[in-house]
LONU-135083 format. One line per 2 residues: number of its first residue (from 0); their letters; for each residue x, y, z of C-alpha. Coordinates in pm, whole numbers, plus 50000, padded with zeros to 5 digits. Example, Ala and Ser with C-alpha at 12.3 -4.5 7.8 and 13.67 -1.06 7.14 Angstrom:
LONU-135083
0> as> 51230:49550:50780 ~ 51367:49894:50714 .
***
This chain:
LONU-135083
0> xx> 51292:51829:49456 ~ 51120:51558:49280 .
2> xx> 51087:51367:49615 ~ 50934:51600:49791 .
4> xx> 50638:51636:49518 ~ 50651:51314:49500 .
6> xx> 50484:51306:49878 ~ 50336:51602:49839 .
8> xx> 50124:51399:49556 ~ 50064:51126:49779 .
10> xx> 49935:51306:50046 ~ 49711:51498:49831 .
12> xx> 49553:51222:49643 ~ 49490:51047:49988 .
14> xx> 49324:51312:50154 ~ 49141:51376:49789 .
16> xx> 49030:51017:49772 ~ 48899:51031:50198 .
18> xx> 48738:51339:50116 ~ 48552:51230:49821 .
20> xx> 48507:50858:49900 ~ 48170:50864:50067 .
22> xx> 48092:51025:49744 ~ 48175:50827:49524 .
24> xx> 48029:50478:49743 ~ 47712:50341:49728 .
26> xx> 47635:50303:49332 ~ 47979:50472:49226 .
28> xx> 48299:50287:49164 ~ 48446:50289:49514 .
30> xx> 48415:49940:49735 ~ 48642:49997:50032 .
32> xx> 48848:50282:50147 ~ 49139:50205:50399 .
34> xx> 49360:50395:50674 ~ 49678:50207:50867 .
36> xx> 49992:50210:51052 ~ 50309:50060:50956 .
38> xx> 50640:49974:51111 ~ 50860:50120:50805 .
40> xx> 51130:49940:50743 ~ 51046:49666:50989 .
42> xx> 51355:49514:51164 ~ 51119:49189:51182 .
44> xx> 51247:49102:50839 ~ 51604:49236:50796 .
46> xx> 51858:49446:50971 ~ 51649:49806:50933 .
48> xx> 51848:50049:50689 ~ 51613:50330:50686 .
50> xx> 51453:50538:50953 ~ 51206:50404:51234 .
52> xx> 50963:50647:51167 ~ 50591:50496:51101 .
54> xx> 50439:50478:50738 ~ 50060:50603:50757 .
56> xx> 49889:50380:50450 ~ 49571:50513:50310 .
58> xx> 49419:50293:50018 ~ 49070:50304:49815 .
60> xx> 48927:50021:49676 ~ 48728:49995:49324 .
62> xx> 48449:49746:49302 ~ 48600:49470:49047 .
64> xx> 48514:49558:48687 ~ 48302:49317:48493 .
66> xx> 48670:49309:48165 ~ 48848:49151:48516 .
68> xx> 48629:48836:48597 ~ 48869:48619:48382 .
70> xx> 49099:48691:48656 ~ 48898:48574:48958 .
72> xx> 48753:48945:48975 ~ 48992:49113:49158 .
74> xx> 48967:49485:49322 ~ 49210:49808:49143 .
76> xx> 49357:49949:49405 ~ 49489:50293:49473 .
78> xx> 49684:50386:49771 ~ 50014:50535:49926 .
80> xx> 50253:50432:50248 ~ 50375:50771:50388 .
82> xx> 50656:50783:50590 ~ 50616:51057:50915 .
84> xx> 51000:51122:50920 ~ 51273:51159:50633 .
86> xx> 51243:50783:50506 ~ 51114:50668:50144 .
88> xx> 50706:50719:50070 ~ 50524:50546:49797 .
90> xx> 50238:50549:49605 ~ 50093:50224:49450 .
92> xx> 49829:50086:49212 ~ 49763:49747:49108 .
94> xx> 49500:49435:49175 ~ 49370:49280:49493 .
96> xx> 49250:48933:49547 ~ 48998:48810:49851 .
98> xx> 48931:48455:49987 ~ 48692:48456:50282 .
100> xx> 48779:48177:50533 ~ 48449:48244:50735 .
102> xx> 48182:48536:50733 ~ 48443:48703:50938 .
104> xx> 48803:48592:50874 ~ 48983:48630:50535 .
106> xx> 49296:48619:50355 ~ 49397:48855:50092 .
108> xx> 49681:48938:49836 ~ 49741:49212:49589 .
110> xx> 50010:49263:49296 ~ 50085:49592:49107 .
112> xx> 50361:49905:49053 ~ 50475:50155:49300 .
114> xx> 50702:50468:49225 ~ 50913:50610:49549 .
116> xx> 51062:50880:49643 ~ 51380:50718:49847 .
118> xx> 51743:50685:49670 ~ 51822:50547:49335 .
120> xx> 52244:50567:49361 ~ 52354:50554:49671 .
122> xx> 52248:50482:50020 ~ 52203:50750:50294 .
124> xx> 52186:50748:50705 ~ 51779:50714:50647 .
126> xx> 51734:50602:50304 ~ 51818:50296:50090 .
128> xx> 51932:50285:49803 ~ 51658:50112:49621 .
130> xx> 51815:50111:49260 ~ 51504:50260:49014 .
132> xx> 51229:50504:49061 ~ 50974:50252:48934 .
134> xx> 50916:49951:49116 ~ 50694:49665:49182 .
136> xx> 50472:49630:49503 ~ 50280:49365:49675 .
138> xx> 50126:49326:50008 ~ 49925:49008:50163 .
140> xx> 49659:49071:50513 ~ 49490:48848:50706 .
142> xx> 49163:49022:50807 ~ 48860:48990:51031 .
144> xx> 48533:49139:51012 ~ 48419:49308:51273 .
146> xx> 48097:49387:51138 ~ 47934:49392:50755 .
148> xx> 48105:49748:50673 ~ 48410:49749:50949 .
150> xx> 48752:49543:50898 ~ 49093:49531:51047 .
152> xx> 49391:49406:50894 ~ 49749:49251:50979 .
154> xx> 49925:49334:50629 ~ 50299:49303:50525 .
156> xx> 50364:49548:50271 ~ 50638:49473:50018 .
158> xx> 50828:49718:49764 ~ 51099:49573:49534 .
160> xx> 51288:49598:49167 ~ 51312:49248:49126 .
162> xx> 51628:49249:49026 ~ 51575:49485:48745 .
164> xx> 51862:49739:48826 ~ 52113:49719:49098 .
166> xx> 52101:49697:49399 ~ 51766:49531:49463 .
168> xx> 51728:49518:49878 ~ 51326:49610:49887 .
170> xx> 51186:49759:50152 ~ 50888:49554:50393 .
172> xx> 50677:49762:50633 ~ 50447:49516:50853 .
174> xx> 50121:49680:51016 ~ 49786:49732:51102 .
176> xx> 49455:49861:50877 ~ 49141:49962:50934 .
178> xx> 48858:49919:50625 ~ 48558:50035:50558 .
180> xx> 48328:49895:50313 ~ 48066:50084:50116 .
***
């Protein structure tokens, strides 16, 4: 039951925060909103354990607050990786760094928590068994403008306890995102 809500939720607050995005852009707190595709699970980084089914991402962006500049200002993010078949979803907040290479080409990383809805004690046909509910989450891109308001991405998307409860094997989706700056 609970993971079913627990997409549910997800899915809702992305199509909440597309709907209401343009809205909230220009002078409001919102900097970037973003839409992908992911390989879920991706075999390009371990023998795949859940299904092959693609993750849709959708993430907003906050313009950096002014209490964060000790910390090289980075962007809150918001977001959620939803899986189109029967394999774990999340949804994930946390910070996001930039460093532009170029006008056009940059690199950027972002730290923060996740909470899933896969398996917690024991493994399934499509599902890992990722040992807590609560986990952490990080993902780096390399990106290129393609023009002032329009970016794509190459991100690897990374979910993992840390070694905080047993068993610990993460789970890495590797993809593509579109962004659109305010």
């Amino acid at each position: 039951m609970f993971k079913s809500k627990l997409t549910l939720a997800a899915a809702a607050a992305c199509a909440l925060v597309g709907l209401n995005a343009p809205a909230m852009a220009g002078d409001g707190p919102v900097d970037e909103v973003r839409l992908g595709i992911y390989d879920h699970n991706s075999s390009l980084f371990a023998s795949r354990h859940e299904t092959s089914n693609p993750d849709i991402n959708a993430e907003i962006l906050f313009k950096a607050p002014s209490w964060l500049e000790w910390m090289a200002q980075p962007r809150i993010n918001l977001g959620a990786n939803i899986n189109t078949g029967n394999g774990t979803s999340i949804a994930y907040t946390g910070l996001t760094w930039d460093y532009n290479f170029t006008e056009a080409w940059f690199i950027e990383g972002s730290f923060g928590g996740a909470i899933h809805n896969g398996e917690t004690d024991k493994q399934t046909a499509s599902k890992l068994d990722l040992g807590c509910r609560v986990m952490f989450h990080e993902n780096a891109s390399l990106g290129y403008r393609v023009t002032a308001n329009s970016s794509v991405m190459l991100t690897v998307d990374h979910m993992s306890n840390a070694s905080l409860c047993s068993p610990n094997p993460g789970l890495t989706d590797i993809g593509i995102r579109y962004g659109y700056t305010f």
